[in-house]
C-alpha positions as CSV (number, residue, x, y, z in Angstrom):
1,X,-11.8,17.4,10.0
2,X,-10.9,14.1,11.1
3,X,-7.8,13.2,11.0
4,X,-7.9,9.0,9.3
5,X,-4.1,8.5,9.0
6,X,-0.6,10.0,9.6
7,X,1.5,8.8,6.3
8,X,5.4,9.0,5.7
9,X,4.9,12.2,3.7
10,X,0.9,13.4,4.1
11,X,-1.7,13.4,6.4
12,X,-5.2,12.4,5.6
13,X,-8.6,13.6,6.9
14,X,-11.7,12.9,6.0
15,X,-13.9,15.9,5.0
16,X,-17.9,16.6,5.0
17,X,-19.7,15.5,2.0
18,X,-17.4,11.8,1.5
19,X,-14.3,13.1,-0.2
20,X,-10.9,13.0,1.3
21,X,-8.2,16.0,2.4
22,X,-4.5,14.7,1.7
23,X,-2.2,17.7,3.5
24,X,1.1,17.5,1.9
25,X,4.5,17.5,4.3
26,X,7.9,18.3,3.8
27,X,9.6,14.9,4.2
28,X,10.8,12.4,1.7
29,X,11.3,8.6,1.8
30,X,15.6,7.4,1.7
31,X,17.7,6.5,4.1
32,X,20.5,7.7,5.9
33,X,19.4,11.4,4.9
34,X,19.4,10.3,0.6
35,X,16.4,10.3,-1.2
36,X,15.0,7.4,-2.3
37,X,11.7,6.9,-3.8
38,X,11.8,3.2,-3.2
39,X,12.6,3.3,0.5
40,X,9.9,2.8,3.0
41,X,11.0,4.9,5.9
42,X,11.3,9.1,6.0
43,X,15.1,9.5,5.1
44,X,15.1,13.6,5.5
45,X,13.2,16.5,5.5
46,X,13.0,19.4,2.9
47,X,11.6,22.0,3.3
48,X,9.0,23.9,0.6
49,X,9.2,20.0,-0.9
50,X,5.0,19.5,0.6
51,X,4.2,22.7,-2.0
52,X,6.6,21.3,-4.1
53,X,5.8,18.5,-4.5
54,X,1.8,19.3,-4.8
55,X,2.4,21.9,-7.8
56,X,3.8,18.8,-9.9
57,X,1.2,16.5,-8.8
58,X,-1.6,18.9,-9.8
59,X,0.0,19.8,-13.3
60,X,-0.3,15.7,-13.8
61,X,-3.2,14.7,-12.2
62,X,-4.9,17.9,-14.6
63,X,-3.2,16.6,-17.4
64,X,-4.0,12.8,-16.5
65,X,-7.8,14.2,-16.8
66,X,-7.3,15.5,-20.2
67,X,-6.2,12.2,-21.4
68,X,-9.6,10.6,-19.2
69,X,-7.4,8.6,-17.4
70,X,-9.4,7.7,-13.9
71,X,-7.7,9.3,-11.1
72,X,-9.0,10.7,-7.9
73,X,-8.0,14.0,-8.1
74,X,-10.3,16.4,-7.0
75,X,-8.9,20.4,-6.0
76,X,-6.0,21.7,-5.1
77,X,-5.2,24.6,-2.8
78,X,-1.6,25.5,-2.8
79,X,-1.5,27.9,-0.1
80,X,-3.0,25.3,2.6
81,X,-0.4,22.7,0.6
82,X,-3.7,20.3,0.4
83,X,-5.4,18.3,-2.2
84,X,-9.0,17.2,-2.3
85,X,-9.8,13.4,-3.9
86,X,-12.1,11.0,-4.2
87,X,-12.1,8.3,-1.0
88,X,-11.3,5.0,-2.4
89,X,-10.7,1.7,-0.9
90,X,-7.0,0.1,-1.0
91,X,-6.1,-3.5,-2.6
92,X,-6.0,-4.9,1.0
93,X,-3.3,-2.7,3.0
94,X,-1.8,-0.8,-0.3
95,X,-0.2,-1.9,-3.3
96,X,2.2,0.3,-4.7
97,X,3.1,0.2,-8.4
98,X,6.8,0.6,-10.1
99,X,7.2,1.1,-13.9
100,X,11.1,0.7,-15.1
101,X,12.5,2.2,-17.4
102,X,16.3,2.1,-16.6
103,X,17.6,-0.5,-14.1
104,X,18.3,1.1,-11.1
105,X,17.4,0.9,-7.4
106,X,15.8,-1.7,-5.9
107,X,15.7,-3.9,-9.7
108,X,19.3,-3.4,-9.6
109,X,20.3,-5.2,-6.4
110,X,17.7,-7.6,-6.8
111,X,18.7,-8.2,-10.9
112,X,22.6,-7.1,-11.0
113,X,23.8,-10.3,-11.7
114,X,22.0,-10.0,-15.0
115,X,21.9,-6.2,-16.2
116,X,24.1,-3.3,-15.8
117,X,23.2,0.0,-14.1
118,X,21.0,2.1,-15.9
119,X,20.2,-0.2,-18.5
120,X,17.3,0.1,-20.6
121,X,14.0,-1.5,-19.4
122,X,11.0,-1.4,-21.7
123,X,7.6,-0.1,-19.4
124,X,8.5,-2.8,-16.6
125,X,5.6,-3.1,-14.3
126,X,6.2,-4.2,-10.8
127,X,3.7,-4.6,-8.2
128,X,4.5,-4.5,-4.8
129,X,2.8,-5.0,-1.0
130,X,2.8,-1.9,0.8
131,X,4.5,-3.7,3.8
132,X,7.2,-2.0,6.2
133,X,8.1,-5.0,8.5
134,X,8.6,-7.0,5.1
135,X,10.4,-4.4,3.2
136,X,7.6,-3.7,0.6
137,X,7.8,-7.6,-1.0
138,X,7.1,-7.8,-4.9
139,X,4.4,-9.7,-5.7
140,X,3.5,-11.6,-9.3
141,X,-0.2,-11.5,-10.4
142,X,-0.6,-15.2,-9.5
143,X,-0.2,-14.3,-6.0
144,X,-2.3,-11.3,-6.3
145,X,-5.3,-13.2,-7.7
146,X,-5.2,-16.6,-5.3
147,X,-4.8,-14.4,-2.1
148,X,-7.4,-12.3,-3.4
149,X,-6.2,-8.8,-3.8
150,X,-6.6,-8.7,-7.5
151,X,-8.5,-11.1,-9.8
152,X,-6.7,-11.4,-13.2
153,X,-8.5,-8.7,-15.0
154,X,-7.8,-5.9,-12.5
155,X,-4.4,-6.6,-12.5
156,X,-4.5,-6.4,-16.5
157,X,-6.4,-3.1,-15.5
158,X,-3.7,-2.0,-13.2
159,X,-1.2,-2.9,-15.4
160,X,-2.5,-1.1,-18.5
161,X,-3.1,2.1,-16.4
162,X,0.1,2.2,-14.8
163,X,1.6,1.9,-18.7
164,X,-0.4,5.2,-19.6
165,X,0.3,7.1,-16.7
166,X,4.3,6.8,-16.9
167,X,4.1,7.0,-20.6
168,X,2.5,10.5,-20.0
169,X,4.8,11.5,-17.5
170,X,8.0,10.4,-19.2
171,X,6.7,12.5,-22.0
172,X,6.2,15.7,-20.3
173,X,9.7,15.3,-18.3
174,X,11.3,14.9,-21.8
175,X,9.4,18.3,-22.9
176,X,11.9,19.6,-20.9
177,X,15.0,17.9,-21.4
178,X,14.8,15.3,-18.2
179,X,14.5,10.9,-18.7
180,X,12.2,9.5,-16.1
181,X,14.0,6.3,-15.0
182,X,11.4,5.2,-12.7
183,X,8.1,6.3,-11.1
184,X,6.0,4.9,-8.0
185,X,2.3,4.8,-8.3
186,X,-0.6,4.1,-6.3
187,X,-4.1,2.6,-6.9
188,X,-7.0,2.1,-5.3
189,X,-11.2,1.1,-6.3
190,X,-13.6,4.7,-5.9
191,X,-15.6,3.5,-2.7
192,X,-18.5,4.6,-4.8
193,X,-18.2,3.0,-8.3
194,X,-15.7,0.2,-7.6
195,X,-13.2,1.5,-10.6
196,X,-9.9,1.4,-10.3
197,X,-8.3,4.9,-10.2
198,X,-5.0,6.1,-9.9
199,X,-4.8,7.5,-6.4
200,X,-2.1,9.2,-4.2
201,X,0.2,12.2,-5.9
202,X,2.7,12.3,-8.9
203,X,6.0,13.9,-8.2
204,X,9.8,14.3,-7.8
205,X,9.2,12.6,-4.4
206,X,7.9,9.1,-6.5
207,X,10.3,9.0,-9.4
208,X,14.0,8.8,-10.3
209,X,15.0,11.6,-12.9
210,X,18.0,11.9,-14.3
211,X,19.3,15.2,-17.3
212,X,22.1,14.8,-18.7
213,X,23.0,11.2,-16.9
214,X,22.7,13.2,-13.3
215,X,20.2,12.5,-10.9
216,X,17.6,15.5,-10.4
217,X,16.8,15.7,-6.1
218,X,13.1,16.4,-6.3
219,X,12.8,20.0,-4.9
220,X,15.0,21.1,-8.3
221,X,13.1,18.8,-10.1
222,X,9.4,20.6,-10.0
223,X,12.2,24.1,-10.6
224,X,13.3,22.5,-13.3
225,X,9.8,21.1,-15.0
226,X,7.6,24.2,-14.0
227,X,9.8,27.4,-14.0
């Protein structure tokens, strides 16, 4: 296989035939040894959280299929910790995609001024530039569309998608008891058929859970959901 890039928390390689391999690892994004979905740096290292963190994002992605959401999920095998997708092309170097629903992270120390910690957000989309020298800068859909990352009706299109994902997560996590405060997604076009799919993985690394007002780390979080 060749090996195309060495990410924060997978590997990619590109495999025979046009699809992609995406090995899972066992780091997570924070910072000084805290997880932190939002951050943009590898904080600390758990291990079993590459398997981990695959089993959830199969159960969604399957799920996400169901529903005939467009994703670019492919196959899983769990004992290699690897997933096989579709290859797609990025919105120039990655846009990554917060929906809100409680104020916390990144929204709080931007917004504080204005809300109070955990207060109720309703579907809040946030797009931002996948950018570590700039800290990841939001971005509104004007400035998408005149510097030619989005036109106006993909972002409507991202927007919309990113709605129906979370909304199906947040359901599923409250199956079980647990409120999904916020989740990270990514997006990209199929490099065959141009549509925009829902790319990347889905799980406790990506999203801020909390039961019973506590935080859930993500390791107990897939326990929690798939036990």
């Amino acid at each position: 296989m060749e090996l195309l890039y060495k990410g924060k928390t997978k590997d990619v390689y590109k495999l025979d035939g046009g699809n992609v391999l995406l090995k899972f690892k066992d780091d997570v994004t924070g910072e000084n040894g805290v997880f932190d979905p939002g951050a943009n740096q590898v904080g600390l290292t758990i291990e079993g959280m590459g398997k981990s963190g695959l089993r959830m994002t199969k159960y969604f992605f399957e799920k996400l299929m169901e529903k005939g959401i467009p994703t670019h999920y492919v196959n899983t095998d769990l004992d290699n910790v690897s997933m096989t997708v579709k290859s797609a092309t990025a919105f120039g170097k990655g846009l990554e995609v917060i929906c809100r629903y409680r104020a916390v992270g990144s929204f709080l120390k931007r917004y504080g001024a204005y809300c109070e910690e955990g207060q109720a957000l309703d579907a809040f989309v946030e797009v931002t530039l996948k950018d570590d020298k700039r800290n990841d800068p939001p971005i509104s859909q004007d400035a998408l569309n005149q510097l030619g990352l989005l036109t106006n009706e993909e972002y409507e299109t991202l927007e919309t998608l990113t709605k129906d994902v979370s909304s199906i997560v947040k359901d599923e996590l409250a199956a079980k008891g647990l409120e999904l405060y916020d989740i990270k997604l990514e997006f990209g076009r199929n490099s065959e058929t141009g549509e925009i799919m829902l790319i990347d993985e889905i799980s406790g690394g990506n999203m801020r859970v909390y039961k019973d007002g506590k935080s859930i780390v993500p390791l107990d979080l897939e326990k929690l959901f798939l036990d």
